[in-house]
N, C-alpha and C positions, 0 to 999 in steps of 0.2 A: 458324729462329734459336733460340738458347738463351743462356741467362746463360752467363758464362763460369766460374762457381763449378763446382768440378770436380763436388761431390755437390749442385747446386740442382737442383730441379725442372726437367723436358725442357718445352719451350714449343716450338713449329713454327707457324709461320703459309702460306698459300698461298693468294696474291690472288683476286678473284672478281668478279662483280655480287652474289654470293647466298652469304654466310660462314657455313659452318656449326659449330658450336663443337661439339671432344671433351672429353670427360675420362676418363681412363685412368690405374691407377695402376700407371706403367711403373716404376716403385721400389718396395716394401713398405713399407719403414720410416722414422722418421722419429729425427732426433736431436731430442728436447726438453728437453733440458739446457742451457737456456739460457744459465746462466756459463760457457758454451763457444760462442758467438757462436750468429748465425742459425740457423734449423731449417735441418736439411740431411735430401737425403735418401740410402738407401744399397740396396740388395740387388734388381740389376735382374731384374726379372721378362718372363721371355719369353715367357708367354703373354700378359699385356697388351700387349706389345711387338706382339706378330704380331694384334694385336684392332687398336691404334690403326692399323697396317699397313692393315686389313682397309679399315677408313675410309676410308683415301687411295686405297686399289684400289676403293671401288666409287665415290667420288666421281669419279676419273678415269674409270670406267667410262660414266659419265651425261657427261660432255665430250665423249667420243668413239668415243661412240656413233654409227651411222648407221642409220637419221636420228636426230638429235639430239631426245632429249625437251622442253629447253629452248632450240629453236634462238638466239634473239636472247641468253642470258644462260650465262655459267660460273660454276659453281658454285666456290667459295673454302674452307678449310678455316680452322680454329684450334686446335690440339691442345693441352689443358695434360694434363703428369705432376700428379698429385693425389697422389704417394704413399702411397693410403690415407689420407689424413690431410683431416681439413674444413677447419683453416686456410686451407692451400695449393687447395681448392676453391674455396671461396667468395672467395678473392684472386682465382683466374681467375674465375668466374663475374662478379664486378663487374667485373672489365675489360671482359668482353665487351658488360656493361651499358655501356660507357664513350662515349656519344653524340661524341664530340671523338676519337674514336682515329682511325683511317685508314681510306679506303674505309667510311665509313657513309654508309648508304641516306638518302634523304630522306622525312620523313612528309609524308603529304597533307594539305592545310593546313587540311579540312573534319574532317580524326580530332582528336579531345581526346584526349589523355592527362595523366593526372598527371607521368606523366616523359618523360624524354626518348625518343628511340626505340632501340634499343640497333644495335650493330653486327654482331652476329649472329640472326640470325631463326630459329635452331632449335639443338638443343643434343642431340648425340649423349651417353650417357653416365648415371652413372658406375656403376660393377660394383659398387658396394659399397651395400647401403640406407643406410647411415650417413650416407655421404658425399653420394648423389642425396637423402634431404631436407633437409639442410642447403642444397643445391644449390636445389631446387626453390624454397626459400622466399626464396629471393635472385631467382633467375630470375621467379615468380611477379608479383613489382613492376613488371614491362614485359612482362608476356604473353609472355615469352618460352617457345614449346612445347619440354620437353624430353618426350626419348626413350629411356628404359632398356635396355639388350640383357640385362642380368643381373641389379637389381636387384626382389627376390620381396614384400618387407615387405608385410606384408595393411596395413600402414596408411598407404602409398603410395595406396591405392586411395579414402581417401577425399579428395575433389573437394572439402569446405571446406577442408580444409587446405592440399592441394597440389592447387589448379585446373588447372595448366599441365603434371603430368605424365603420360606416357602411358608404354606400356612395351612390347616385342613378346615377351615370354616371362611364362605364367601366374604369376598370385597365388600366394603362400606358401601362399594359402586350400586352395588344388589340391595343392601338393607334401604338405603333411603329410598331405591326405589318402591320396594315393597312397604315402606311407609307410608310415602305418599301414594300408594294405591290404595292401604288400609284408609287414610284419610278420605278419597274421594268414595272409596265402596258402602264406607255410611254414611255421608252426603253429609260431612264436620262442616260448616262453610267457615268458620273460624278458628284457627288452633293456636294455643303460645309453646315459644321450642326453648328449650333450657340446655344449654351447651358447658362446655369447660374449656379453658382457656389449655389446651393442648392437641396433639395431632389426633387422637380419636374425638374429641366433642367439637372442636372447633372447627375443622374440614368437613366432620359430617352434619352439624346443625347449618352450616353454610350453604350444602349442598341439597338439602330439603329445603330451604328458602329459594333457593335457585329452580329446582322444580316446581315449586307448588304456583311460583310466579308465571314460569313458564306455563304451567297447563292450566293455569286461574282456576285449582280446585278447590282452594280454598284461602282465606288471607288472615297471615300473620299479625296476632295480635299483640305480641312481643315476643321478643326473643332477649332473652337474658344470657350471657356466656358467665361461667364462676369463675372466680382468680382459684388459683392452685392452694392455696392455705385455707379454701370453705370449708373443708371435713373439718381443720385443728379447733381446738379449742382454747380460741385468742378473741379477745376484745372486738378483734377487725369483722371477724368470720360470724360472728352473734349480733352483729350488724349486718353486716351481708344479708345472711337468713330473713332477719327480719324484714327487711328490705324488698328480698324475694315474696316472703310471704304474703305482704303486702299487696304487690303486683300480681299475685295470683287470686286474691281477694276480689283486687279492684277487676280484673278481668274479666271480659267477655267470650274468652274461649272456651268453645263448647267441648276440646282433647287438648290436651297439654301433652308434647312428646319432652320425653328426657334422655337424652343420646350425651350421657355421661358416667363416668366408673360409678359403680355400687357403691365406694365408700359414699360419694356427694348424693347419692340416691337417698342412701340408709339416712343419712341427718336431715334430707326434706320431708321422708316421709315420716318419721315420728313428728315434726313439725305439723303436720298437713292432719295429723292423727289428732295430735292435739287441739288444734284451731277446727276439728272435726270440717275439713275443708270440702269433703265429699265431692271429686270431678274426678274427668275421666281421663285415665293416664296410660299412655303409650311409651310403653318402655321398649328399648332400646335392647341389642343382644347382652350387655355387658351386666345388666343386672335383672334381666326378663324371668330368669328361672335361681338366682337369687334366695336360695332358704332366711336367709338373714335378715333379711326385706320382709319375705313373705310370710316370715312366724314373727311377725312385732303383735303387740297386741292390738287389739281392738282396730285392726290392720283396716276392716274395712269403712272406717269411718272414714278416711283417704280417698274412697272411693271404689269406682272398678278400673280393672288394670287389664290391657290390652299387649303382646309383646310377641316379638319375632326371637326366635333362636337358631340357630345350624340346625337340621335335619341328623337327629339321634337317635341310635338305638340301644337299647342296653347290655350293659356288659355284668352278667352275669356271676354271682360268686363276690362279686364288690362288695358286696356290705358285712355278708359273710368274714371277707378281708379285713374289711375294718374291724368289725366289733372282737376279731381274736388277737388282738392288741391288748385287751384287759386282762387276757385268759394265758399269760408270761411269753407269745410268738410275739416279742416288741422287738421296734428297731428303734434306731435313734429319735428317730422324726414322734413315736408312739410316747415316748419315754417322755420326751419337751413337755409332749402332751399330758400327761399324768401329772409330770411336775407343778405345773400351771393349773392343771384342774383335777383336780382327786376325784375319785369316782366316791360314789355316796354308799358304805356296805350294807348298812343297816339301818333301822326305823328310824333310830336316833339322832343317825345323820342329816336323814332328810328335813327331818323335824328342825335341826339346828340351824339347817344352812342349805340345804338341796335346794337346787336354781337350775333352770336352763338358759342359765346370761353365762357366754364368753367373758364378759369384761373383765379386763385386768382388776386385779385388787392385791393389796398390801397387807389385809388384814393375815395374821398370827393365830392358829392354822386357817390356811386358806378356807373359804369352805367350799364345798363337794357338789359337784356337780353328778347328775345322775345320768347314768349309761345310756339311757332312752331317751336321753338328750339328743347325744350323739346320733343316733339314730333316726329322729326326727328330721337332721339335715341331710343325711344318703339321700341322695336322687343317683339311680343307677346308671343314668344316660347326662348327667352333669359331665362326667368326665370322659365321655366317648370319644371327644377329639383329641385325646391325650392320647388314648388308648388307640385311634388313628395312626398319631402320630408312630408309637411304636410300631404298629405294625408296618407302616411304611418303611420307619428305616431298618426295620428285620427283613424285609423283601428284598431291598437293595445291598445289604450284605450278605443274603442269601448268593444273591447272583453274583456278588463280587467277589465273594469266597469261595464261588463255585461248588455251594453244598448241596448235597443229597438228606438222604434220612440218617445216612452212619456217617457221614467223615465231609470234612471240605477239603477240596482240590487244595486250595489257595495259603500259603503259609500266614497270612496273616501279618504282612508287613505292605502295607498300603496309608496312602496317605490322604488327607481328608477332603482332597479333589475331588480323588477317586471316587469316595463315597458322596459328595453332594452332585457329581453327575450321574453318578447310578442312583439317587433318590429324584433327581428331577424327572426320568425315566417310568417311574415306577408307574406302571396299569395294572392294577388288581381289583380284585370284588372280596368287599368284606362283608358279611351279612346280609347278603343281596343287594349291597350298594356299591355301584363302579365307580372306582375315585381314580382319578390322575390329574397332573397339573396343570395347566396352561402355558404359554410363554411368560407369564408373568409371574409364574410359581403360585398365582391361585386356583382351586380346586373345584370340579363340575359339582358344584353343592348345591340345594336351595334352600327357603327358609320354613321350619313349623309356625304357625299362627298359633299364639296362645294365648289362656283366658283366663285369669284369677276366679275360682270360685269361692266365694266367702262362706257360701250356705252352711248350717249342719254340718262345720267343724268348728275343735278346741283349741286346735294347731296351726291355726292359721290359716292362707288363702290354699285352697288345693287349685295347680297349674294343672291344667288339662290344653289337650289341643287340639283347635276347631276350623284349623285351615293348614294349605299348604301355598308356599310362591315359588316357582322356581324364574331366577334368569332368562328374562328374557319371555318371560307370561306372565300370567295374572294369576289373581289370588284366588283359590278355590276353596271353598265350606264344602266338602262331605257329606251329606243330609245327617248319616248316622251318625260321624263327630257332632254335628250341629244338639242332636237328640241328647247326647252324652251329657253336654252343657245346659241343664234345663235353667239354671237361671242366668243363661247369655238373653241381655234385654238391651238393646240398641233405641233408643227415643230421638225422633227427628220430628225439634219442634216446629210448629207454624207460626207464624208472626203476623199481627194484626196490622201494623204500623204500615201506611203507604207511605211512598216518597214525591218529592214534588215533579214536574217532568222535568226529563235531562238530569234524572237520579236514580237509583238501584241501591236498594236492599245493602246494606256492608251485614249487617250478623240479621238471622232467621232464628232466634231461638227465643224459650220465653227468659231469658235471664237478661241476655241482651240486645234486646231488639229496640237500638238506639239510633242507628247513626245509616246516612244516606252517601254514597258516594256520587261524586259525577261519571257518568258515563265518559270512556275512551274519546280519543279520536277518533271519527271516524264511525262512531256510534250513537242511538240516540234512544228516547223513551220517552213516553206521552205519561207516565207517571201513574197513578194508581194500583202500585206494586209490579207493574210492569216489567220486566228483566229491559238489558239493555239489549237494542239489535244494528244488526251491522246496516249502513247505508250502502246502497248499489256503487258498484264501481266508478260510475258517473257523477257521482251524487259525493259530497261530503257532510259532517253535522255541524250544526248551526253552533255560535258560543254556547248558546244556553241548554245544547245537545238535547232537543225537546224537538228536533225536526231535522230532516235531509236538505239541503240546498245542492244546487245545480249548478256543478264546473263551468269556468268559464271558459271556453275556448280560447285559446291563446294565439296569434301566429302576427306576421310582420304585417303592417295595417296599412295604408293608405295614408294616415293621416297622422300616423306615428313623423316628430320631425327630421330624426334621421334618414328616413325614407322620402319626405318631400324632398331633403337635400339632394339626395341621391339622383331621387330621377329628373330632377332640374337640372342636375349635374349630366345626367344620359341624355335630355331631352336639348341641352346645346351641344352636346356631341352629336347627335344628330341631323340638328341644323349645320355645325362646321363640316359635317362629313357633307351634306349635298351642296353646300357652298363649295368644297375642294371640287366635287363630281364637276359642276357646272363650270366652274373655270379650266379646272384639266379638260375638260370638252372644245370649248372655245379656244384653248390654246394645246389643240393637239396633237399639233403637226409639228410643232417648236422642238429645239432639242434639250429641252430642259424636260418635258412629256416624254419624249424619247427615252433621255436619263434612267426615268425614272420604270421602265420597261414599256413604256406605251401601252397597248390595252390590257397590259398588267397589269397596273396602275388601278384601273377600272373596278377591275377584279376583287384584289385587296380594298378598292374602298367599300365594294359592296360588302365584303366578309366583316369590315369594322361594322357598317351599318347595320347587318344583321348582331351583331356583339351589344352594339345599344339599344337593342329593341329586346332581345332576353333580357336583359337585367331587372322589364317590367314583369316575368314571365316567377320571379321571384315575392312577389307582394301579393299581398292578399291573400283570401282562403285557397289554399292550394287543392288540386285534384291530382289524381292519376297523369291527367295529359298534359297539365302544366308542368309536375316534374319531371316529364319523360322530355319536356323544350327545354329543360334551364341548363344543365349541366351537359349533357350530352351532346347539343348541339351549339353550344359555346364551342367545346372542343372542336368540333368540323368545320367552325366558321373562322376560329383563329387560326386553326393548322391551314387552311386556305390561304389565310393571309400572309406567314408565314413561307407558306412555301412560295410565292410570289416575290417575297424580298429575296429569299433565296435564290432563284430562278433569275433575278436582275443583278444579283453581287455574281452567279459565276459569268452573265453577258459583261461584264464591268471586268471582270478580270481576264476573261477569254480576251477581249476587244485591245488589249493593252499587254498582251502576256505575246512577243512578237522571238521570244529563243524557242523553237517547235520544241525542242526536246522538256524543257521549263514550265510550258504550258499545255502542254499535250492534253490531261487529264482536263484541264477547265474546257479546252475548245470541244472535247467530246461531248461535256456536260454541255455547254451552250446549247441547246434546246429548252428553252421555254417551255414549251406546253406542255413535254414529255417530262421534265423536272415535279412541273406544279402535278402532274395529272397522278404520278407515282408518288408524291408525299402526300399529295389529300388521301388517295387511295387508300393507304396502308393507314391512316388513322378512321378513315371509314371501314377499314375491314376489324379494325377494335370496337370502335362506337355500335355497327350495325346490329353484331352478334351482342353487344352488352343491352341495345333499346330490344332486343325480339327474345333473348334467354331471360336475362335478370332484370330487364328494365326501373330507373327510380317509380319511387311509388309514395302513397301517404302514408305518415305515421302518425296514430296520437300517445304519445307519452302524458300517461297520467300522472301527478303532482297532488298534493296534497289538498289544493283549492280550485285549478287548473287543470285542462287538459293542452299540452302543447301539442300544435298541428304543424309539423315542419316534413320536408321531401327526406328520405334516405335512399342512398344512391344503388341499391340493391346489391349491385357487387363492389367489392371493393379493390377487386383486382382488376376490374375494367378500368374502375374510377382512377387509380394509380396509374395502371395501363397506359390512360391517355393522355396525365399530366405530364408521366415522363417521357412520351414520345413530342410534345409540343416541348419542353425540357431540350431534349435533343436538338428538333430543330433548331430552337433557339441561339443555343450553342454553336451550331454549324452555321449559322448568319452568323455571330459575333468572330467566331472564327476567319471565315472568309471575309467578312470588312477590315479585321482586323489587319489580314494579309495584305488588304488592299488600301487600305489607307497612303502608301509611300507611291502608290498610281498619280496621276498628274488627270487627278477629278477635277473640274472646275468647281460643281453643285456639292463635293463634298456628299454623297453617294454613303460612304463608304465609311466615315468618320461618325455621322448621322446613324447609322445604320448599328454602329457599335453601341453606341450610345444608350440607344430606344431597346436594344439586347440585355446589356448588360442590367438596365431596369428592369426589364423584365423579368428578367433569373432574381434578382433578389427580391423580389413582390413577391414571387412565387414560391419562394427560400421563406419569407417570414408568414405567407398565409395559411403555410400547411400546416405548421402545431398550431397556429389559433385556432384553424377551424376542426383541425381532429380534438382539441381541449375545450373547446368554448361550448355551450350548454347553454338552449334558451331558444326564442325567439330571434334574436339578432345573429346568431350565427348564418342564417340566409342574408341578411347586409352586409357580413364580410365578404358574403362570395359578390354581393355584387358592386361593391367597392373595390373587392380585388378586377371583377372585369373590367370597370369602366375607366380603372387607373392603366389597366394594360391597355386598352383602347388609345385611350390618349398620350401612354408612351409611342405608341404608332404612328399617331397624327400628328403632334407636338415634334416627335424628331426629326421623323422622315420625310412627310410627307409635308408639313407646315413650309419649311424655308422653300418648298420648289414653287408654293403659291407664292410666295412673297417675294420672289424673283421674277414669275411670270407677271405678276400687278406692279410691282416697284422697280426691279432691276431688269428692267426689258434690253439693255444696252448688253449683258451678256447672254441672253438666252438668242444667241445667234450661232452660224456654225464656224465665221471668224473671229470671235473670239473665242470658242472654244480650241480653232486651233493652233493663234495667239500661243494661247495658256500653254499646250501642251507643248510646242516651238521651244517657252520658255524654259519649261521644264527640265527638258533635256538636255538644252543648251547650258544648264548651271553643273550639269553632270555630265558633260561632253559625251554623248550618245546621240548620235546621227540617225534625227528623224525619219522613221518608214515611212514613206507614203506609196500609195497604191495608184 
């Protein structure tokens, strides 16, 4: 059946137990000028014509079959014309969804679905990607499993989007690959890509620009995408055209790929026939094998035609099929057919009006078109993924219905889950070839290589095929296909034209060998046709890329003046450190010396004085031995120090802690030597194994002009290791001064002592993301800005006012007033002096 509107979409229906839905766009085009009544559609298309054909021959194929695959059920058809267009799609696809139409199945009253159960349980179709996800996302609301024979879109493939579709010809993912091999294997070094503004040309002309950039096999000399109204015949689109034409005129590419629908094919190339444009055309799967393309006239003045297809074999008895459609075995679909073009019976006919042109016409009696027309466009392996498709979903209702050769288990009330998860399932061998699907519902396919032969035909190009790609390899010629194609002639011109140096060739061919590029980054050429070549890792290209120059090393200099500061900064730290030494010496018997742990004191100064003498161990070209002294032995020289003020806060709180039970734990620690000698230790038993297992070492990080020469500290768990054990102690001095501050200090011990901690901890809180984030040269000047500011929190807190009491306030560094002080002390808090 069909509307009776002379240009409305083709509808066929044909009864069944098991209805399987087409979509086919047996029209092109669509009228959407709405203040001219309903969409209509116009410009019948004979190769979907003999695809939806295909459908109904292999469905009748599985009826009557012996033995029958589904002995107990017939399978039923529903064919919609989609004209290209998604409106007219997804209008059939909701009918098919339509639980109240005729002959729907019944659901099993234990299945839940949100909807109802649709009337069709699998969905042949549709060629166009545009139109099958439009398609999908309607059909996906009732699991209805569709199955693509043509649609490529890499983004068909993902399974959130579109659950429900599957497809029997490889991913767009595979075509462009095997493009851009086609392109590199005849050494094209320039191509232009012609796209369509929809999901099959737009994602795939995108995706061969993305390659071809990436493997630099060859460079795009345009890329033009079509707006969707190029096929119509509108003011806009005869512009368009023209435009394009143009641009292929003016062009310098030596393959032109076209990775858009046949309709936008069919109107370039009588264009390109016309302007007798003669280049070489890489066609895409969607129009590769193409009769409608390939029988234009004088076809090869267009050029030669290169083109990928699915891997097919033929399906015998097909044409057979068709042509007994004139002979009174018509279905609906044959009937349109007749209507729209009369077959030609006699001389007379042909004489008046025999054509082999489709196009619509008006005129009153039509005229006739002749049978061996039709015939001209059979290609018997056109429609083999069709003919896939069926057989796939006959296998997964084999096993769903649990049949043999006589009878199926299964009553026949199952729901259209059931059946898209027993098709995702499906492993078979048809014809020697093993198909199943992937996780993504696409199928272990690969591509034929094929080759318009113009020679010594009437009928146009004859497609022969002279390679194979599969997924995931390369493309392989056959010697004996190679032979078959005797006038397959590939020309790779030579170009006379040099370039200047720090230039390379852009197009080699004699058409257009124009234009010079600059050599990369990183690259250079002395010019005389020279290709570009890579500079050594050391080495970068000069501006004028006509020569390598030599990295400069990079690292913290001498005479950089954040570094003078620095070590002017170190080198009075050092002077103040042997000024403390010498006066602590001369007044060492005092109890302000004492205070301060007596030859403690000593100790810790020498650990600061070793702290400013690494910070030099930071500058300059660094070596292996330098970095094994910078960091590693900071750590042992602060925790030294460190442990010493420690060592003097528990004598400070031992000496004044007079309740035993109160103080117990400090007078046990009162040992000095045994305190310092078990905290150095344990941060020498980290540093030791870190300088002899991982030790820091040099690194050059290379830069784009630059080589940076800084230390890395080899382990980073030593490196961590030792900051939070100096962390620790730190904290345990802050703590225990803290304790001790409410003591009856004279010298203030203990309040000092907190102080120079408590900066410490946060110096070392803000230095660790600079220095894990910072990048450069100067990240060695934070580490030693970080040491020499800890240095001098040491000096500055602690150890500073006991000099300045020993030189200025010599009145209390005696041992009557300090027991004055402490007299006092007690007496404000009525606590009766111990003395001994």
């Amino acid at each position: 059946m069909r509307s009776s509107a002379e240009n409305a979409p083709f509808h066929t229906y044909s009864p069944g137990d098991i209805i399987i839905g087409g979509f086919f766009p047996i029209h092109k085009l669509t009228n959407r000028n709405m203040t001219q009544g309903p969409l209509t559609c116009s410009k019948f298309d004979v190769d979907s014509f003999l695809r939806a054909q295909m459908l109904i021959y292999a469905i009748r194929q599985v009826n009557q079959a012996t033995p029958r695959a589904l002995p107990n059920f017939t399978l039923g058809y529903e064919i919609f014309d989609t004209c290209g267009d998604v409106s007219f799609a997804i209008k059939g696809a909701i009918y098919l969804l339509d639980s109240h139409a005729p002959n729907r199945c019944v659901v099993p009253e234990k299945f839940q679905t949100p909807l109802w159960e649709p009337r069709a349980k699998a969905v042949i179709g549709e060629m166009y990607s545009e139109v099958s996800i439009a398609i999908a996302r309607v059909l996906a609301l009732s699991s209805v499993a569709q199955i693509s024979p043509s649609s490529t879109s890499e983004q068909l493939s993902k399974k959130l989007k579109f659950p429900t579709f599957l497809r029997t010809i490889p991913s767009d993912a595979h075509q462009t690959l095997a493009i851009t091999g086609l392109v590199g294997l005849f050494k094209w070094r320039t191509v232009g890509i012609i796209g369509s503004d929809d999901a099959y040309g737009k994602f795939g002309s995108d995706k061969i620009v993305s390659l071809l950039r990436e493997k630099r096999s060859a460079c795009v000399d345009f890329l033009d995408i079509l707006p969707d109204y190029f096929s119509q015949d509108i003011p806009q689109a005869r512009s368009r055209l023209d435009s394009l034409v143009k641009t292929i005129r003016n062009s310098s590419a030596e393959a032109i790929i076209m990775f858009t629908k046949d309709s936008n094919v069919d109107v370039i190339m009588k264009e390109a026939i016309r302007h007798n444009l003669n280049r070489t055309w890489i066609a895409s799967d969607s129009w590769s094998i193409s009769r409608t393309v390939a029988s234009l006239r004088d076809i090869e003045k267009a050029g030669e035609v290169f083109g990928l297809n699915s891997q097919a074999n033929k399906v015998p008895g097909f044409k057979d099929h068709v042509m007994s459609k004139f002979s009174g075995a018509t279905d609906n679909l044959a009937e349109y057919y007749l209507s729209h073009f009369p077959p030609c019976t006699d001389k007379s006919d042909k004489g008046q009006g025999g054509q082999c042109s489709f196009a619509s016409s008006q005129e009153e009696p039509r005229p006739c078109v002749e049978i061996s027309c039709l015939a001209k466009y059979i290609n018997e392996s056109m429609g083999y993924n069709i003919y896939l498709a069926i057989q796939i979903t006959v296998k997964a209702l084999t096993r769903l219905l649990q049949c043999d050769n006589h009878r199926c288990k299964h009553s026949g009330n199952f729901s259209a889950l059931e059946l898209l998860t027993e098709i995702k399932k499906v492993n078979l061998t048809i014809d020697g070839m093993h198909l199943y699907f992937d996780e993504n519902g696409d199928p272990n396919r690969g591509y034929d290589i094929l080759y318009w032969n113009m020679t010594g035909s009437t009928e146009g190009a004859h497609i022969t095929k002279i390679g194979e790609y599969w997924p995931g390899g390369e493309i392989k010629f056959p010697q004996d296909l190679l032979r078959k194609s005797t006038n397959l002639t590939v020309t790779v011109y030579n170009c006379s034209k040099t370039c200047n140096a720090g230039h390379e060739l852009n197009i080699q061919n004699e058409r257009c060998c124009y234009g010079c590029f600059l050599c990369a980054d990183g690259e250079y050429s002395q010019g005389n046709g020279e290709e570009c070549k890579s500079c050594d890792r050391s080495m970068y290209s000069s501006p004028e890329r006509d020569s390598c120059l030599n990295k400069t090393r990079v690292y913290l200099g001498w005479t950089d003046p954040f570094v003078i500061a620095l070590n002017c900064i170190s080198v009075l730290g050092i002077g103040i450190t042997v000024a403390f030494a010498v006066v602590f010496t001369i007044h060492r018997s005092t109890p302000v010396v004492k205070a301060v742990g007596g030859y403690l004191c000593f100790v810790e100064l020498f650990s600061l004085l070793v702290c400013f003498c690494i910070t030099f161990s930071f500058t300059g070209m660094h070596s292996n031995t330098s970095c094994k002294v910078g960091i590693p032995i900071f750590g042992l020289s602060f925790s030294l120090c460190i442990a010493c003020i420690l060592a003097n806060l528990l004598q400070i709180l031992a000496g004044f802690s007079f309740q035993a039970d109160a103080g117990s734990w400090a007078k046990r620690l009162n040992k000095p030597l045994a305190v310092v000698s078990v905290a150095f230790g344990l941060q020498l038993g980290v540093c030791g194994p870190w300088l002899l297992l991982y030790p820091p070492y040099v690194r050059e990080h290379e830069l784009p002009k630059t080589i940076l020469v800084q230390c890395e500290n080899g382990s980073v768990s030593f490196f961590v290791g030792m900051l939070l054990y100096i962390a620790f102690m730190a904290l345990c001095c802050f703590l225990c001064a803290y304790k001790g501050k409410q003591l009856p200090d004279l010298y203030k011990n203990a309040q000092l002592v907190s102080n120079s901690m408590l900066l410490f901890l946060v110096l070392w809180v803000i230095f660790i993301p600079i220095y894990t984030s910072l990048i450069g040269k100067y990240k060695q000047a934070v580490v030693m800005a970080t040491i020499v500011i800890s240095c001098y929190s040491i000096l500055c807190c602690h150890l500073a006012p006991k000099c300045y009491i020993m030189v200025f306030k010599k009145e209390i560094n005696n041992e009557s007033a300090i027991t004055e002080y402490i007299r006092k002390h007690y007496e404000k808090k009525d606590i009766p002096v111990m003395t001994s």
